[in-house]
N, C-alpha and C positions, 0 to 999 in steps of 0.2 A: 671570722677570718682575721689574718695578721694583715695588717692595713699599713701603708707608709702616705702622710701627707706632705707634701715637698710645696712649700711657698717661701716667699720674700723677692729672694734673688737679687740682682744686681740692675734692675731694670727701672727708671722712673715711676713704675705704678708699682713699686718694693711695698710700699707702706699698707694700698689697697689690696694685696694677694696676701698679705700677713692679717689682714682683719676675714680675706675673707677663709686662707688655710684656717686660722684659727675657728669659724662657725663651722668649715666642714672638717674639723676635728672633734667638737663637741656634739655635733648631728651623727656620727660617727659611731663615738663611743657610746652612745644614747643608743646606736640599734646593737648594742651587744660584740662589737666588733672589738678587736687589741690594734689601736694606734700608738704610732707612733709619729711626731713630726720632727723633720726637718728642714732647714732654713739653707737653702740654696746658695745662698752668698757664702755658708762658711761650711759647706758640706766637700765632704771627699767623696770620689764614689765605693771607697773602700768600706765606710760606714755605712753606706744605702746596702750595701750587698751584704754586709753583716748581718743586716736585722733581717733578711733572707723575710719579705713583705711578700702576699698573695697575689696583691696588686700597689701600684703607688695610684693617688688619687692625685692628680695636677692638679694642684693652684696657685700655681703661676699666671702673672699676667706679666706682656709685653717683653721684649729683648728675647733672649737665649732661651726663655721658660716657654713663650709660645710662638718664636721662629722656626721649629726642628728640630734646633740645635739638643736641646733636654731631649727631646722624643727620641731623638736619634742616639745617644749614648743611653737611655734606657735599654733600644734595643740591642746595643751592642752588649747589655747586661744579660738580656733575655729576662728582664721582669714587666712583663703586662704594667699596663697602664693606660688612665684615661683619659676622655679627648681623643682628638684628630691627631694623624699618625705625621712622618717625617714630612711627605709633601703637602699632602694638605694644608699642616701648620705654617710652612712655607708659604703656600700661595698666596692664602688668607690673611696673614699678614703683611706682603708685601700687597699696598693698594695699589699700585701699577700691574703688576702682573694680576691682580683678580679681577680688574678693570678690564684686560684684554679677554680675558673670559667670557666676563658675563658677556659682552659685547657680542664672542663669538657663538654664544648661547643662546643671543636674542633677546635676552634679558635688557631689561629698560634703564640706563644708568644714565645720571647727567654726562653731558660732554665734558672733554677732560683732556689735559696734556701733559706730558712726564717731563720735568727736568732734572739736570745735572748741574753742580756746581759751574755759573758761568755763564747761564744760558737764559740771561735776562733779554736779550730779542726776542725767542721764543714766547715767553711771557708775555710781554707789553703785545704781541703780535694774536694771543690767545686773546686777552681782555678787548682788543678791539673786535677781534671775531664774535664772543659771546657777551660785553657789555659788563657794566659793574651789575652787582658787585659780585666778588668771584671766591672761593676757597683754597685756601691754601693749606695745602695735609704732607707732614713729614710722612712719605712710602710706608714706614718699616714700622713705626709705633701705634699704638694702643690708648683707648682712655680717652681722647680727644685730646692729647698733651703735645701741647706745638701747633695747635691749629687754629688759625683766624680766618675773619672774615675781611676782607680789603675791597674798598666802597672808593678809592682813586689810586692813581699812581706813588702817593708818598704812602700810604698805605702799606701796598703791594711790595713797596718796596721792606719795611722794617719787617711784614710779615714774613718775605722770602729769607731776608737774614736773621729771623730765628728759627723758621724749617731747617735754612741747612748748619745751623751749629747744633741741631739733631739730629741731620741725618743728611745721607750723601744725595740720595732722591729725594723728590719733594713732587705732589701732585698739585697741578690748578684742576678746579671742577667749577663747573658752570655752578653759581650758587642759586636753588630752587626751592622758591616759598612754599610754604606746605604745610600738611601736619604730618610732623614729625611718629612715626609708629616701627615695631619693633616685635618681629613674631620670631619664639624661640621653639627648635626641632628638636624633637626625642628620638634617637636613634630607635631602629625597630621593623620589622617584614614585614610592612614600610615604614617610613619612617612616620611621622606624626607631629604636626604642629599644633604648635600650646596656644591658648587664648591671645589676641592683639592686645600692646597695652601699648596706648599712647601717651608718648611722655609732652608736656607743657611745663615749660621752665617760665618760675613767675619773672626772671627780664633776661633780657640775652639769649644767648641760645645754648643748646644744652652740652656744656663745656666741661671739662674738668670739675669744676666748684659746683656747677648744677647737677652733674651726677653723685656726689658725695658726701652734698653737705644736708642734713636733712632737713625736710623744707622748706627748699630752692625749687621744688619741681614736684608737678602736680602731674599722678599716673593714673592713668583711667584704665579701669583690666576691668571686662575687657571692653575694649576700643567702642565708642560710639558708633558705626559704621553698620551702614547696608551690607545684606546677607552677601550680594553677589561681589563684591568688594574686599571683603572677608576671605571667600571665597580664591579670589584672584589674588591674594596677598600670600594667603598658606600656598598654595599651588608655586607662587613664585620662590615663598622661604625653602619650600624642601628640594624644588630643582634647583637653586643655589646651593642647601646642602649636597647634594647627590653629586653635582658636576667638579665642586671642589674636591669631593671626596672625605668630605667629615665623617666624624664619628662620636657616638656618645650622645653629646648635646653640642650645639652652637646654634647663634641667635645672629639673624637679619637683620638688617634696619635700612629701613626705607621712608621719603618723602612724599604726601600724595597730594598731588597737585592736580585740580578737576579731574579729569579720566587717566592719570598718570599714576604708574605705581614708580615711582624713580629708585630702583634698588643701590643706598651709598654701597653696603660693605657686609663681609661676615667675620662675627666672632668667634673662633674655634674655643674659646676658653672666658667663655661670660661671667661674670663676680659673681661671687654667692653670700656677697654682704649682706646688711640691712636693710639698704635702700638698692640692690641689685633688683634687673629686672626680670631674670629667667624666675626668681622664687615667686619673685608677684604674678608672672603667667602662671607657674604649678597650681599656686594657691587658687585660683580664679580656676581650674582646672578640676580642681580636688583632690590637688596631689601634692601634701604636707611636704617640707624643707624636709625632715630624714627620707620619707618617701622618695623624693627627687635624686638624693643622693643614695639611696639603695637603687634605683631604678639606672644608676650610671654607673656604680660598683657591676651591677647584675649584667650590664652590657659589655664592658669590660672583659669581666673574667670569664662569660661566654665566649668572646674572641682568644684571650689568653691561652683558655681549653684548648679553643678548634687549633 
C-alpha cells in the first residue's frame, strides 16, 4: 500500500512522535509497504493530498496531532487514517472531560476538580477535602509534561503556575499510592486487551524523564498480578475504550491500590518508541513491532473501505 506517516508537529512531545514516526516508518517499509513521511510542523495539506496515500498512519502525539484538530482536517480530506476519530481524540485528551465520563460510566477514577485561570479558592478548598499530597495535570496535554506532585501549599502553588502557562484548564486529582499498570486495547469484533505491563520508575514517579530516558524505569510485561485482577483491569481497559469511542489501539493507565482499580486516563495515540509501552504488551503477546503496525494499517483501512 501507498502509506503516509505524519509526526512531529508543533506540540511539546514534537521530539518523542518524530522518534516514534521515524520507527513506525522503518516497521513500515520492512512489511513491503511505499512510505512516505511527513513532518507536521512544516506540512501543507496540499502536499499530504498530493502523495494521494491509502492511509496516513498517525504519529503524532499531543496538541493539534491528537486533539481532533489533524483527525478532523484528514477527514475533511477524505483520506483514512489511524487512531481514534474527531471526538474521541477530543475527549481523550482533554482530562476534564474523560474524567466526567468515566465517572458517568462507573468507572473507578480518583477524585478530582477542574480549574480555570484564577480559581485558586477552589484548589486550597480541594486539598483540604482530599489532604496532601494531591496532582496537579494541565487538561489538554500528553506525556506527563506539566505535571506535579504537590505535598503543601507552597508546593501547590508554583505547581498550578506551571499547569496554567500550558494550558487554560488544569486538573487536581486525589494523588493514590499504588502500582502504577497500563493495559493497551487492539481494536477488533471485540476489542482485545494486550498483556499488563507494570511500569516501576527507579525514583520519582513515572514523569516525562522516566518515560524516555532508558533505564529510568523498570516494566514488567506481563504484570505480577492475580488472574482475577487481571481480569478486572482488561474488562475495565476496553469499556474505557468502547465508551470514549477509540479506535485502532489506545492504552489505559491505572493505579491499584488494595481492591482498587483507580482508572487515571486514556491514550488514543500511544508511542511506538523503544522504550514505549503498547510494543512491550505486543511483544509479551506474540505480536512483533511490524505485526502491531500491520494489525492497525489492517484496521484502519477496513474502516476506510466500509
Amino acid at each position: 500500500m501507498r502509506l503516509a506517516v505524519i509526526r512531529g508537529g508543533d506540540s511539546p512531545e514534537r521530539e518523542v512522535s518524530l522518534r516514534t514516526g521515524a520507527a513506525v516508518a522503518e516497521g513500515l517499509r520492512e512489511l513491503g509497504h511505499e512510505v512516505t513521511e511527513f513532518d507536521i510542523d512544516v506540512l501543507t495539506t496540499g502536499a499530504l493530498q498530493q502523495a494521494l496515500p491509502d492511509t496516513v498512519f498517525n504519529a503524532l502525539h499531543g496538541g493539534k496531532g491528537e486533539n481532533g484538530a489533524v483527525q478532523g482536517a484528514l477527514e475533511i480530506m477524505g483520506i483514512p487514517y489511524t487512531g481514534s476519530g474527531v471526538t474521541a481524540s477530543a475527549l481523550a485528551m482533554d482530562k476534564i472531560a474523560s474524567k466526567r465520563i468515566f465517572e458517568s460510566a462507573g468507572l473507578e477514577t480518583p477524585d478530582w476538580c477542574a480549574l480555570r485561570k484564577g480559581e485558586r479558592v477552589a484548589a486550597a478548598d480541594f486539598c483540604r477535602r482530599c489532604g496532601w499530597p494531591v496532582v496537579v495535570k494541565p487538561s489538554g496535554l500528553g506525556s506527563t509534561i506539566g505535571i506535579s506532585i504537590a505535598k503543601d501549599t507552597a508546593s501547590l502553588e508554583a505547581a498550578l503556575d506551571q499547569a496554567f502557562d500550558l494550558d487554560e484548564a488544569v486538573l487536581l486529582e486525589q494523588f493514590v499510592e499504588g502500582r502504577e499498570v497500563t493495559v493497551a486495547v487492539l481494536d477488533g469484533d471485540p476489542p482485545r486487551a494486550l498483556p499488563v505491563v507494570e511500569v516501576v520508575p527507579r525514583e520519582g514517579f513515572y514523569d516525562y524523564q522516566a518515560k524516555y530516558t532508558k533505564g529510568a524505569t523498570e516494566y514488567i510485561v506481563p504484570a505480577e498480578l492475580p488472574e482475577e485482577t487481571v481480569a478486572a483491569l482488561e474488562f475495565a481497559a476496553i469499556k474505557t475504550f468502547d465508551i470514549i469511542g477509540c479506535r485502532d489501539i489506545a492504552r489505559a493507565d491505572f493505579i491499584i491500590s488494595g481492591n482498587h482499580l483507580w482508572l487515571l486516563e486514556i491514550n488514543t495515540l500511544p508511542g511506538m518508541t523503544e522504550t514505549s509501552l503498547v510494543p512491550k504488551a505486543a511483544a509479551a503477546a506474540g505480536i512483533t513491532f511490524n505485526g502491531l503496525l500491520e494489525e492497525i494499517i489492517n484496521s484502519a483501512m477496513r474502516r476506510g473501505k466500509g
